[in-house]
Structure formats: structure tokens, C-alpha cells
N, C-alpha and C positions, 0 to 999 in steps of 0.2 A: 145702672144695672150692669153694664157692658163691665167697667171697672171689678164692681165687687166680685163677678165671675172669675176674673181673673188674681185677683186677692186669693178665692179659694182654689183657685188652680194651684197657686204657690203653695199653699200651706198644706195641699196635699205630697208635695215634691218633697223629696229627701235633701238630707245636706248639700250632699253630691251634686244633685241637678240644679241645686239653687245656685249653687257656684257658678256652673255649666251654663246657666240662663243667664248668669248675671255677665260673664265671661264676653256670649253673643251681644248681651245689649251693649256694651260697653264697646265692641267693636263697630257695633250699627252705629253708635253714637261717633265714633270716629268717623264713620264712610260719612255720615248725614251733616257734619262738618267742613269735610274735605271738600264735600259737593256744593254745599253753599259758598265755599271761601271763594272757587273756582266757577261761582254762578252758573250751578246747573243743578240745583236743586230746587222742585218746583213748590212741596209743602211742606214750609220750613217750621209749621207747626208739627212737624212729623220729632224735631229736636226735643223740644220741649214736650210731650208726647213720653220718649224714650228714656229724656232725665229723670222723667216722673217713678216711668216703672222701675228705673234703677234702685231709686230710692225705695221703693216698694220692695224691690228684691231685697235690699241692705235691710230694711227692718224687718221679715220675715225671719229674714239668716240671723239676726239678733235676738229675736224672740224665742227662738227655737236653742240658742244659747243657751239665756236665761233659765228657760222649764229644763234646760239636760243638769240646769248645777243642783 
């Protein structure tokens, strides 16, 4: 349930914030990396977690492509 909420968060966001979101995760993804390499990250399922919504952004941003041709 938790997920889907967040599905329609995005699909109500514009191009613009989608980027902007995607931009954030992608830097989160960096820090959540950096912390683990240097063992100081303690929930490392917090990685795979942020790949996910990544992915999540990218097909949003793609869909939304699609319906503008």
C-alpha cells in the first residue's frame, strides 16, 4: 500500500519535479553507497529500497513521454 501511494505521488508531479526527485534519489543512492563502502551504513536495505524508486521515477518520466507524442 505504502508503495502504490507513492506511485501516485509521482504521477501527480510534473516533468520538472520528476527530474528534481529523480536528481535527489540518485544522490541518496550515491551517499547510501559511500556509507556502506566505508562501513557506516547501518540499513543497507535502505540501497536497494532507493534503486527501486529510481526505477519507479524513470518509468513515470517515460510514460509521461509516451501520452505527450
Amino acid at each position: 500500500m505504502k508503495i502504490n501511494k507513492y506511485v501516485e505521488d509521482l504521477k501527480a508531479k510534473s516533468a520538472a519535479e520528476l527530474a528534481q526527485e529523480l536528481v535527489a534519489a540518485k544522490k541518496e543512492l550515491f551517499n547510501l553507497r559511500f556509507q556502506n563502502a566505508t562501513n557506516q551504513l547501518d540499513n543497507t536495505s535502505r540501497i536497494k529500497e532507493v534503486r527501486r524508486n529510481i526505477a519507479r521515477i524513470q518509468t513515470i518520466i517515460t510514460q509521461k513521454a509516451k501520452t505527450a507524442e
